[in-house]
BAKOL-816157 format. One record per residue: y, z, x of N, C-alpha, C in turn; residue in three letters. Coordinates in pm, whole numbers, plus 50000, padded with zeros to 5 digits. Layout:
YZXYZXYZXALA
...
***
This chain:
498815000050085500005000050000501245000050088UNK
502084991350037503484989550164504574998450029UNK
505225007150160506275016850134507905010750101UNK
508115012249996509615008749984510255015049935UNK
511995020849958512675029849893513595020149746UNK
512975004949787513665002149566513114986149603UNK
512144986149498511984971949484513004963349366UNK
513484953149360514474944549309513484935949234UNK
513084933449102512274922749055513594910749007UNK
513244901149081514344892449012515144887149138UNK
514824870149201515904869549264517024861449257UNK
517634862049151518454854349102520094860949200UNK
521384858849108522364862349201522764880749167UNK
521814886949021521974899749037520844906849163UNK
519724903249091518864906449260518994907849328UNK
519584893649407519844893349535521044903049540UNK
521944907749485523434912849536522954927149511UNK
522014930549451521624945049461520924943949583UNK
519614935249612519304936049713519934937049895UNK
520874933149864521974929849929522594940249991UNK
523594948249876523764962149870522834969349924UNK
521984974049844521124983949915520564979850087UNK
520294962550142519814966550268521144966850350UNK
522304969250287523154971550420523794987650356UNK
522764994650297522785009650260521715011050385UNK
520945002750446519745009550552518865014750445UNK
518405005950316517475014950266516294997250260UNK
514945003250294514064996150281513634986650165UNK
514274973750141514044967349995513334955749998UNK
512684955449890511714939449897512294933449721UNK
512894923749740513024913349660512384909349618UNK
511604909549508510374898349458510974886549373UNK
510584874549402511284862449332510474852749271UNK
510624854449133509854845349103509894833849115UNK
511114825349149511344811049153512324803948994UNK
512464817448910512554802948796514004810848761UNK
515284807848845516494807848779516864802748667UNK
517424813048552517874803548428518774790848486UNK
519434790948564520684781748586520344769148671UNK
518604771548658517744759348773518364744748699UNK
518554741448563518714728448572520684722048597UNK
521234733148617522494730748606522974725548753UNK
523924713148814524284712848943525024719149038UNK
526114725648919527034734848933527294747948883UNK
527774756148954528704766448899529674769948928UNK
530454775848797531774779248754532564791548762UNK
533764789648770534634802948759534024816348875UNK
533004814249028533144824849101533694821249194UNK
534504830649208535734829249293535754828149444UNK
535784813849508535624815549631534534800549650UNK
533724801249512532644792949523532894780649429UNK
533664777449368533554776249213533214762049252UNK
532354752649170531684741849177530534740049259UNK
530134750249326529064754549410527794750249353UNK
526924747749464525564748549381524894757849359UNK
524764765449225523754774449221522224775249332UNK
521594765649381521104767649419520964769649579UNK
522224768049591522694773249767523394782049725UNK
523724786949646524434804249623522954812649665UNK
522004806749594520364814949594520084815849776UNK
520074804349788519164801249939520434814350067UNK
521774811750056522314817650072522344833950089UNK
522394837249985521694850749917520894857249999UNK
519764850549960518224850050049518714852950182UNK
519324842450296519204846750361520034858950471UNK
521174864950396522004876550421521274888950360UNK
520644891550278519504897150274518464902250359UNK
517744892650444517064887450488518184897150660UNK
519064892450673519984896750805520154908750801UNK
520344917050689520264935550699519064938250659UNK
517804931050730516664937950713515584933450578UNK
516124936450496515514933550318514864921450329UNK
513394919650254512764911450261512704909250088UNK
513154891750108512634887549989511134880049961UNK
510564880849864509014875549873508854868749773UNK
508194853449768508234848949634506944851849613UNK
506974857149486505534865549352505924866049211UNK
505244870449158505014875149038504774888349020UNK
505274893448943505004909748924504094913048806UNK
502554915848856501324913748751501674925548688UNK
501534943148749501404948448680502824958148748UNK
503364967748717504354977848715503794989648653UNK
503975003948741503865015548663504345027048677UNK
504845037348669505225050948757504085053948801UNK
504005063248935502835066249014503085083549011UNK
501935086448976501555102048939502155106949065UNK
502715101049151503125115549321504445107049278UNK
505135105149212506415098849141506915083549244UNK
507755079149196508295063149174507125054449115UNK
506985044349190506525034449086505445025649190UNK
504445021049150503675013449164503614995049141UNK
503584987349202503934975249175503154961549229UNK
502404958149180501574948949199502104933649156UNK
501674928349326502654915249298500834902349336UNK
501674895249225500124881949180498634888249216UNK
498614901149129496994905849083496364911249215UNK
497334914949351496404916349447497404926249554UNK
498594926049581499154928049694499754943849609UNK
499594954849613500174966049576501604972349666UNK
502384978949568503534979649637504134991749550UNK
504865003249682505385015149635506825015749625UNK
507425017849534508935021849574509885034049490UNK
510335041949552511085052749487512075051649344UNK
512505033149355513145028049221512885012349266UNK
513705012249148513404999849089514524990949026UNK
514714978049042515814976548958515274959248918UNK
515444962048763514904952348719516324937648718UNK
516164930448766516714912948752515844901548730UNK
515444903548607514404895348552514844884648486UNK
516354886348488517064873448371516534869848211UNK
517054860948195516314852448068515934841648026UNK
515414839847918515094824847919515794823347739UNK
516434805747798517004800947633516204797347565UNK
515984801047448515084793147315516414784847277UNK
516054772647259516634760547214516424756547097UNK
517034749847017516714746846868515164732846859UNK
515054730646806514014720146775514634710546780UNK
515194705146832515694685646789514944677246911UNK
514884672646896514344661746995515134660047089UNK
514924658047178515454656547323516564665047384UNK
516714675547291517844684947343517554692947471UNK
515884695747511515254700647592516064694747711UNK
515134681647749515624673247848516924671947930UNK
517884671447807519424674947875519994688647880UNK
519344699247898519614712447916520314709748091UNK
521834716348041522044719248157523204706148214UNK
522674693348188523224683148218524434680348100UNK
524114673347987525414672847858524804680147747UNK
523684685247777523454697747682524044709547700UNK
525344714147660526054728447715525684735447631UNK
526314749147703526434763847550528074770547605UNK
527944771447736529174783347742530414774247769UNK
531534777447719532854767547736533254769247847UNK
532974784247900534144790548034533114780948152UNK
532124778848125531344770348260531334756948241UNK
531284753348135530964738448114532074734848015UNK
533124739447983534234727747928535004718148004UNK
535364727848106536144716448183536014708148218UNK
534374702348262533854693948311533864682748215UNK
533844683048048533974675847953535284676047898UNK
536404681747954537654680947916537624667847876UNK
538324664447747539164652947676537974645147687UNK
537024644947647535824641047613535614638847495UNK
534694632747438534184634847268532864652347303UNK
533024662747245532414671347257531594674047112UNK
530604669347113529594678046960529264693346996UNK
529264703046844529064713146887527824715646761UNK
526804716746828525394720246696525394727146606UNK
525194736146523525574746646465524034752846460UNK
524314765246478522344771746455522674783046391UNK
524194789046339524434796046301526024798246243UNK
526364808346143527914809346139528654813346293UNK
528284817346367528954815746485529264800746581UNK
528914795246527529624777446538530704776946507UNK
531404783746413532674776646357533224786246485UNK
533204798346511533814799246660533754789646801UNK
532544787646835532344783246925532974769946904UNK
532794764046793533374745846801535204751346804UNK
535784761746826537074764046771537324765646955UNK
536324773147045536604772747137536324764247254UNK
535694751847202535524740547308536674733847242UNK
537364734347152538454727147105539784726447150UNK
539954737947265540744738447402540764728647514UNK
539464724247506539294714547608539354699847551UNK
539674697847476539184682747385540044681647270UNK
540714674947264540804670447090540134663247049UNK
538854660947100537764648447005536764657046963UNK
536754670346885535684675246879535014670646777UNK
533264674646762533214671546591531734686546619UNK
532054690946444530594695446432529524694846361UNK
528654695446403527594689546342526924706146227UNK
526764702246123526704718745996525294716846037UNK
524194711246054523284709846076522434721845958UNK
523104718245840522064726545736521764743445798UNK
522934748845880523134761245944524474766445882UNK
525344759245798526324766745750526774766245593UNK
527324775445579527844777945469529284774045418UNK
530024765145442531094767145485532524761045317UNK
533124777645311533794775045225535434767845233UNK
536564769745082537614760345175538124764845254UNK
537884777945309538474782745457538384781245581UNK
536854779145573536484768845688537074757445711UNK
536604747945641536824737945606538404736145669UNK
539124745345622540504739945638541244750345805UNK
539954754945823540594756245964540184747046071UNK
539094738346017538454725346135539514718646133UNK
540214711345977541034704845966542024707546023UNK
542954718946035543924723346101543744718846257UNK
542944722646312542674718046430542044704046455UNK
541694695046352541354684746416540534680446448UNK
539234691246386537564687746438536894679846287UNK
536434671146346535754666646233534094671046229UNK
533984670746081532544680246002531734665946035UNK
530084670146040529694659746037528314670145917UNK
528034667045820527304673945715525554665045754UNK
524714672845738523454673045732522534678645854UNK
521394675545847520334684645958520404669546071UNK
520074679046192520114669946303518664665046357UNK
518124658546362516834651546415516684653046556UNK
517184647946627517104643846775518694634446787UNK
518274636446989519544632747069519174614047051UNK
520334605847103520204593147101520444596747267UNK
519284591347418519554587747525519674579847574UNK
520444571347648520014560747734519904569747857UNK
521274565347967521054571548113521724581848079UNK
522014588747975522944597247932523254603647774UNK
522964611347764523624615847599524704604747554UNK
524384594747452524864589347375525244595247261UNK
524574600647139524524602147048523814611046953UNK
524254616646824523504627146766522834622246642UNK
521194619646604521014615546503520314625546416UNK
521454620846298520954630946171519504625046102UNK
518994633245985517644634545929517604617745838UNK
518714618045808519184600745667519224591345797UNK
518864593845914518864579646056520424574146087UNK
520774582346023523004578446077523184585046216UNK
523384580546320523954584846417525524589146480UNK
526154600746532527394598546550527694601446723UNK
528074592446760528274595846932529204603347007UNK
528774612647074528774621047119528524618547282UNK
529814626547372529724626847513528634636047549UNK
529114646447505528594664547539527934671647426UNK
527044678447385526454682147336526324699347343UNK
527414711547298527274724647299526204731247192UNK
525564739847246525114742847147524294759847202UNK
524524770647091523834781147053522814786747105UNK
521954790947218520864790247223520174809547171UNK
519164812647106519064824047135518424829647279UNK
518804841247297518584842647433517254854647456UNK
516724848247511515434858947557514924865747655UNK
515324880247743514944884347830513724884547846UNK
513584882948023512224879648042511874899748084UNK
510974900647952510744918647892509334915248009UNK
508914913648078507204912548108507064928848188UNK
507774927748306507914938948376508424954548331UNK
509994949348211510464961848181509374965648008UNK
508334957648008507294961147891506514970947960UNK
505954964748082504884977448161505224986248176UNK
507104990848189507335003848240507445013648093UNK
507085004047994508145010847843509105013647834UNK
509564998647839511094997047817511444990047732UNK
511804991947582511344979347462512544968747495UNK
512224958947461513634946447420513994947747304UNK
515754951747279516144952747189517264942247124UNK
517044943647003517674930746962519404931246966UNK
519924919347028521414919847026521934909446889UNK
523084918246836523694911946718525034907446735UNK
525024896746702526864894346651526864893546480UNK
527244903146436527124908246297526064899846271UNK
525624900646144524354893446109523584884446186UNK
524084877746306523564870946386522754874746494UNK
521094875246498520744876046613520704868246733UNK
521124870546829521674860446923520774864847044UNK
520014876847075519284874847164518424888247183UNK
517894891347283517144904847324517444911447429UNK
517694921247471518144925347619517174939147635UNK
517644942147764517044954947827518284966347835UNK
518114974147743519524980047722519464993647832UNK
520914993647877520975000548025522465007447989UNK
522715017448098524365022748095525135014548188UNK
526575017748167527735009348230526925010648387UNK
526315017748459525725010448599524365002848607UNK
523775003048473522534994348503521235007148479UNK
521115018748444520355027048459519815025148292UNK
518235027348298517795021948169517505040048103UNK
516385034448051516325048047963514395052948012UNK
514365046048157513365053048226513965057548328UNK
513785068248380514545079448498513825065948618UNK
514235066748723514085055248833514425044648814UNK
514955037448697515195018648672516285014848630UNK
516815010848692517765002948669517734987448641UNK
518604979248591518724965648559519994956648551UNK
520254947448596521474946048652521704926748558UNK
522464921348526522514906848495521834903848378UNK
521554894448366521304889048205519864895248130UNK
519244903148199518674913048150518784923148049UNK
519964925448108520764935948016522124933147944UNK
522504924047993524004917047991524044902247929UNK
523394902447832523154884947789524584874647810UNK
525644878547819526974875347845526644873247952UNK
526204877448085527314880548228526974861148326UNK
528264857948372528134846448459527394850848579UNK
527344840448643526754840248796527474853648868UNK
528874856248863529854862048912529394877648869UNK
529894878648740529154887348628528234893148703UNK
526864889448694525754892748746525754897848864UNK
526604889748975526674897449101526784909249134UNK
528104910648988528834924349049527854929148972UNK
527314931248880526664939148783525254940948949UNK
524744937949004524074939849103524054947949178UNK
525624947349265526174954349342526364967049289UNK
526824968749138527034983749102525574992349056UNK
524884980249021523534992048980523094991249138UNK
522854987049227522284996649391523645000349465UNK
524645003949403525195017349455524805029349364UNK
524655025649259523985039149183522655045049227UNK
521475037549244520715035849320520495047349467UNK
521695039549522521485045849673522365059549610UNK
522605060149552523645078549517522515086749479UNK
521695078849373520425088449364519685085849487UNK
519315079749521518005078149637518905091649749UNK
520435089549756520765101749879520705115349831UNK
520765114349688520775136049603518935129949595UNK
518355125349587516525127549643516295136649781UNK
517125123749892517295125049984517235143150083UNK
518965147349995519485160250011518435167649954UNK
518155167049874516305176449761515445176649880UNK
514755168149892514135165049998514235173150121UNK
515395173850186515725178650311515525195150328UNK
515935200350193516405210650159515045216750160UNK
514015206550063512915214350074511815214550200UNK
512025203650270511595206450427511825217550470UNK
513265220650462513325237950535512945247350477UNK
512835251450317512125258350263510555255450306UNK
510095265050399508625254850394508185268650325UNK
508505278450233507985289750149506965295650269UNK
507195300550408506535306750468507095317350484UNK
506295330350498506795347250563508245345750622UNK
508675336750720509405341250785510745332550736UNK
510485323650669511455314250543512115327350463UNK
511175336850385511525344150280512495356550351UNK
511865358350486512515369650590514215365350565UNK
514315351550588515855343150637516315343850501UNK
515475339750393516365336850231517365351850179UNK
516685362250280517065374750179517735379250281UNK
517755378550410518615386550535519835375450494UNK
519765365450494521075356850475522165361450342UNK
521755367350256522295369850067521835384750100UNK
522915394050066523325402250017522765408349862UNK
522705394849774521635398749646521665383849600UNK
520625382849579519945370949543519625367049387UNK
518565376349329518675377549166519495387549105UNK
519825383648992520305394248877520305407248893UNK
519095416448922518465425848905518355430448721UNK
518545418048642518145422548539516705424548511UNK
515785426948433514605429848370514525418148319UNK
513105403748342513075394648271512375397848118UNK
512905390348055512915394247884511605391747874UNK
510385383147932509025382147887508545397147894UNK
508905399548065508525415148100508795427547986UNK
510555426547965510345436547895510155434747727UNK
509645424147681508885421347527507585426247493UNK
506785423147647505935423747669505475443847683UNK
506105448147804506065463647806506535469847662UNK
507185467847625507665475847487506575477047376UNK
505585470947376504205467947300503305478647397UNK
503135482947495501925488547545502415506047585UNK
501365509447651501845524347650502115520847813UNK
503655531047865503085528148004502105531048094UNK
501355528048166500595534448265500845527948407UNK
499655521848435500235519448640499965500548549UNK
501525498048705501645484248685501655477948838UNK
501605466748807501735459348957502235446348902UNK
503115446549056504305433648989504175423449127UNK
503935413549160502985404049233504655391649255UNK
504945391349387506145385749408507685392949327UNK
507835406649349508875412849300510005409749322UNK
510345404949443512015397849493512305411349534UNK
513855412849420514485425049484514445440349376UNK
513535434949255512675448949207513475447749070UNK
513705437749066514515437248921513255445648795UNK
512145437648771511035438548691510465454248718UNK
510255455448827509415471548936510485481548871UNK
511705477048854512735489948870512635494748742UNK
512995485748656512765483948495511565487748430UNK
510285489448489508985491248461509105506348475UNK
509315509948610509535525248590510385533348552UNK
511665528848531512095533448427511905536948281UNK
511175528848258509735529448123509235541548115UNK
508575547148243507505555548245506365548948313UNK
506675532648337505155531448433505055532048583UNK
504065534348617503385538048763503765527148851UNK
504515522848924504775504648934504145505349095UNK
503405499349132503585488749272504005475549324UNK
505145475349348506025459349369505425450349512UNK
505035440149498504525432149626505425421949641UNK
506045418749775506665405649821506005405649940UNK
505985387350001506195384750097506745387450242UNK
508085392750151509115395850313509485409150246UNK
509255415050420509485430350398510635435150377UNK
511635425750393513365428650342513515428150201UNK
512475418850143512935426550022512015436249929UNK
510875440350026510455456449986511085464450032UNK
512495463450133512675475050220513825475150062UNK
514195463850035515415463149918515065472549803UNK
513985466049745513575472049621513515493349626UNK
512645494449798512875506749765514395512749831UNK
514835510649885516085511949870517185517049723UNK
516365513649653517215506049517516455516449384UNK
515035516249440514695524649320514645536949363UNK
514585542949462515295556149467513775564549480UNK
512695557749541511295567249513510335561149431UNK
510525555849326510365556549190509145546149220UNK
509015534949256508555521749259507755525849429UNK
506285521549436505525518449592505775500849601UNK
506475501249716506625488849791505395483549838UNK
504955472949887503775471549974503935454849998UNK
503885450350127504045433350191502745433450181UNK
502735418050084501875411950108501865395150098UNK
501175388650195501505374550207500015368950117UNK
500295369749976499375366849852498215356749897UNK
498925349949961497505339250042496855346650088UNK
496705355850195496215361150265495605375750201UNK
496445384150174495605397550132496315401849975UNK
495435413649911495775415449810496245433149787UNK
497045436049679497095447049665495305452249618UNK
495235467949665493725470849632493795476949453UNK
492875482849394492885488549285493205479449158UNK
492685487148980493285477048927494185484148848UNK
495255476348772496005480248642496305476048551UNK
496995486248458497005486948310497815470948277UNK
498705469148358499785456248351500255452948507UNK
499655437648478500005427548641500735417048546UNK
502075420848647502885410048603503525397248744UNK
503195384148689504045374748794505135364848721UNK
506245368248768506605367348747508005352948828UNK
508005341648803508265327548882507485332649017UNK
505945331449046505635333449146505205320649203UNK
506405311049254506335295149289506915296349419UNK
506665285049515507135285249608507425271749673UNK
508305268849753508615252649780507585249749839UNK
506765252549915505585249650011504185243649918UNK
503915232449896503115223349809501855228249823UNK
501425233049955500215242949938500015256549915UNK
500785259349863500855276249815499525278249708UNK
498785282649706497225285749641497775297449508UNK
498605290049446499015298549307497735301749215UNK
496865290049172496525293449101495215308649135UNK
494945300949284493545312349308494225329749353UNK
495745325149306496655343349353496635346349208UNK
496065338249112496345339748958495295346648903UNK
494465340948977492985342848923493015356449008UNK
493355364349114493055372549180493925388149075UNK
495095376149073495625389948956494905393748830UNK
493875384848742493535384648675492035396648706UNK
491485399248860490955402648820491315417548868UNK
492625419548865492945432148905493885439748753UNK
493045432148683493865438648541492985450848489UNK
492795463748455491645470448407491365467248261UNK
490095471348202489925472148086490615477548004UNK
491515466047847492575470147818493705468447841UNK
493865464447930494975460748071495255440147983UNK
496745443748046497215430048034497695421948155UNK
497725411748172498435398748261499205391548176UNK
500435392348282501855384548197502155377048325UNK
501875359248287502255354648374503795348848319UNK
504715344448395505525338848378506475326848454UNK
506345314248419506505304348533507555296748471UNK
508195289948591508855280048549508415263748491UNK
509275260148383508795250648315509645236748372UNK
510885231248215511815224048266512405233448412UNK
512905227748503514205233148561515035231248564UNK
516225237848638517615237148632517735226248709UNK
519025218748705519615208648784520295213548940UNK
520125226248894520675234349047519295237649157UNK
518085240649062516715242649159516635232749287UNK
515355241949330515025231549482514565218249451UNK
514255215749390513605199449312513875200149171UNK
514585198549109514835193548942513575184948893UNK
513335174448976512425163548974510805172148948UNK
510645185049037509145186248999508775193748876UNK
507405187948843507065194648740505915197448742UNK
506215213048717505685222648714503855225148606UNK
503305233748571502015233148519502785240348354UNK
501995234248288502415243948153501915257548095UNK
502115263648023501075276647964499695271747949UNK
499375263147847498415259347869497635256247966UNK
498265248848056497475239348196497165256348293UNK
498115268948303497545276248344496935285548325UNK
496935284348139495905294448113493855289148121UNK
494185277048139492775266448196492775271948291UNK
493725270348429493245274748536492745285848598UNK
493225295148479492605311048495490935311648474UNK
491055301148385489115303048377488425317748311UNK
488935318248244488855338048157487525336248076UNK
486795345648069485965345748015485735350747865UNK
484695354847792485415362347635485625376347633UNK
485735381547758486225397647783487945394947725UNK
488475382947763490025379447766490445379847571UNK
491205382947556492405376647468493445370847481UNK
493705358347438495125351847482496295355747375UNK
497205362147431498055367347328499085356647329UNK
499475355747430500625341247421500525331947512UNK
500535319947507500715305247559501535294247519UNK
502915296247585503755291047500505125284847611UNK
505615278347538506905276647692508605277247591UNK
508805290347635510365289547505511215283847589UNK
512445280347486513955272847603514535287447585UNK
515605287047686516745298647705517785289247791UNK
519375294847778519805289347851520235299747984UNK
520065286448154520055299348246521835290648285UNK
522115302148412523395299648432523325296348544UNK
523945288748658523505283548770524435293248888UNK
524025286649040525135296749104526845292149117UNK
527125287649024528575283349034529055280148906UNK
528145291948805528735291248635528615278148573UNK
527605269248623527065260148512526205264448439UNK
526255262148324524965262748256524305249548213UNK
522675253748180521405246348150520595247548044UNK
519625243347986518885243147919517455241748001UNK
516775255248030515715251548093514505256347994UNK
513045255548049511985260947997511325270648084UNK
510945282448030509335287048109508465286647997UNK
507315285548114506065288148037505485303248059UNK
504585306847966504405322347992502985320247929UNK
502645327848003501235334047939500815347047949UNK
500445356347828499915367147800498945369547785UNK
497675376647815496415376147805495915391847853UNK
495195395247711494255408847744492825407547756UNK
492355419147846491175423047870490835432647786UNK
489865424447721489355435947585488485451747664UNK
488705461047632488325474447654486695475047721UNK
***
């Protein structure tokens, strides 16, 4: 599997200009291209500034190869299958065989025109078959211009090639309705109606002529016309990303991949940039629409980045936890977490043990109750804290949970977020160890984090649920499960934001 930090599907001129962007960000990108630009049959393009009459297809080759100069490789394929990959980004298989990883993604898949049915309108796509005025009027300025009709949005469009021409005419092609208001705004301007359904084009070496269904022909230079527009959905289908329909009031005019003002869809990692999402945007259009979804891109790929870094140095070892608490003065609340005390207020006190205590928030609160508490951390700074703090009341005792355990059992073992940045931390078998240090009668209150905050060491990971860890406990029918559940609360961050996060909790007794 080859490693990439954002594959680009699509190498048209949004593609490429994201692609673009991002390899002179220094981030690792592969272009996949399928070959089939909407704008393949056109000679020219219009209105980008710098280029204008250019050939689209040396804007491409171009593209390609500045790309290609900061590193970024473009590849011509097909993209068989697309998926998110369970260790997160995405999975990407190009023509049924070559697999490919990347942290994002940004879809430039373009579209394709559905054309009306007439005969030979296919053929001259592109050449005197037009649609958009801002690209192709000028070129037919003071021309005879036909404009098709496939819908009430004709009487606009024939109103706006009518800038370029006073010879317009339109053809109602059994697509309009048109009352004396219409009617008398063609007239005002000078376009003549041509009434009935259209058959096919008249060709020689060139668009001659438009013939209606009764065999009357009327000639015609240029030929505009309507097309609906169809994103090519293949790729943003695999990720579940639906195509949604675009309207001009009653008119459906096409399908897109609907995204925010930078291109970000409504799957976390994807973005989409150009006529994908933008059934409007020109060559130009598209570019920039490129350029802004892989700067968004590289902003997330660098807060990954910073996550990332952050949690390298957390490597959740003994002497990590030594530095987290000698560095902070006070670290948690020292309130009593509300599972804890919902949970104690139901039982009688007796001896408890509290399994990753911090700085004795839970330990302090327990004996204040009346129960017997023994608090365990990692780092002995913050057992030296806790007893410090409780005044006697609470037995401290280090222990590095991987390694050794408190001895004896009790009435209530509570853990409470006992997570750690270090990916091999053996939670669940410290779970199962608490479980079997509960006595008969005796309860286990686990309590973990669910959603997290946007302020945590990874926002991105996710965590096991009540359920998924009351499986992993593996309890036998000595157990009762009293709760398995994950409530919201809102927490507050360290700089007075607030969140909407989840834990999960689980309660569970040992029957007598």
């Amino acid at each position: 599997m080859t490693e990439w930090d954002v594959i680009v599907i699509g190498g048209g001129a949004a593609g490429l200009a994201a692609g673009l962007t991002l390899s002179r960000s220094r981030r690792r990108v592969l272009v996949v291209d399928a070959g089939e630009p909407r704008n393949a049959p056109a000679a020219h393009m219009h209105n980008y500034l710098g280029r204008e009459g250019a050939s689209p297809a040396d804007l491409l080759a171009d593209g390609r190869a500045e790309v290609e100069s900061y590193g970024g490789v473009v590849r011509r394929g097909t993209v068989t299958a697309a998926a998110p990959a369970e260790a997160g980004g995405f999975d990407v298989t190009l023509d049924g065989t070559a697999v490919h990883h990347a942290r994002r993604l940004v879809l430039a898949t373009g579209v394709v025109d559905e054309l009306p049915g007439v005969e030979g309108l296919a053929a001259r796509w592109g050449r005197d078959v037009l649609h958009c005025p801002y690209c192709h009027g000028w070129k037919v300025s003071d021309r005879r211009i036909g404009v098709l009709a496939t819908s009430p949005l004709a009487l606009h469009q024939v109103q706006l090639f009518r800038q370029w021409s006073d010879d317009v005419v339109l053809f109602a092609n059994d697509a309009l309705d048109l009352g004396h208001h219409g009617r008398d705004e063609l007239a005002a301007r000078g376009i003549e109606l041509v009434e009935g359904k259209v058959t096919r084009l008249v060709v020689g070496n060139e668009l001659e002529a438009v013939e209606l269904a009764d065999g009357t022909t009327t000639p015609v230079d240029a030929l505009a016309v309507a097309t609906v527009v169809h994103a090519r959905g293949e790729v943003a289908t695999m990720l579940g990303l639906p195509l949604v329909e675009l309207r001009m009031g009653d008119v459906v005019v096409g399908e897109h991949v609907e995204s925010d003002a930078q291109g970000l869809t409504a799957v976390p990692g994807v973005w989409a940039a150009g006529n994908v999402t933008d059934l409007r945007a020109t060559v130009i259009v598209a570019s920039a629409q490129g350029v802004s979804a892989a700067a968004a891109v590289n902003a997330d790929l660098v807060a990954e980045d910073v996550r990332l870094a952050l949690m390298a140095s957390r490597d959740g070892s003994p002497a990590f936890w030594e530095r987290f608490y000698a560095e902070r003065d006070q670290v948690w609340s020292g309130r009593v977490n509300p599972s804890v005390e919902a949970t104690a207020a139901r039982l009688t006190p007796g001896t408890a043990l509290d399994l990753g205590a911090g700085e004795g928030g839970d330990a302090i609160w327990l004996a204040g109750q009346g129960w017997r508490v023994t608090a365990t951390d990692v780092a002995q700074s913050a057992c030296d804290r806790i007893a410090a703090r409780a005044g006697g009341s609470v037995t401290t005792e280090r222990h590095d949970l991987a390694e050794t355990f408190p001895d004896g059992t009790f009435d209530l073992v509570t853990a409470s977020y006992l997570h750690s940045p270090n990916a091999d931390f053996p939670r669940t078998a410290i779970l199962r160890r608490a479980a079997a240090a509960v006595a008969p009668g005796g309860t286990l209150l686990v309590t973990g984090h669910g959603r997290l905050a946007p302020w945590s060491w990874d926002p991105t990971l996710r965590l096991p649920t009540a359920p998924e860890v009351l499986a992993t406990l593996e309890l036998g029918e000595e157990w009762e499960v009293v709760r398995a559940d994950s409530p919201e609360r809102v927490a507050t961050g360290p700089d007075g934001q607030e969140a909407t996060i989840t834990d999960e909790i689980v309660e569970v007794r040992r029957r007598p």
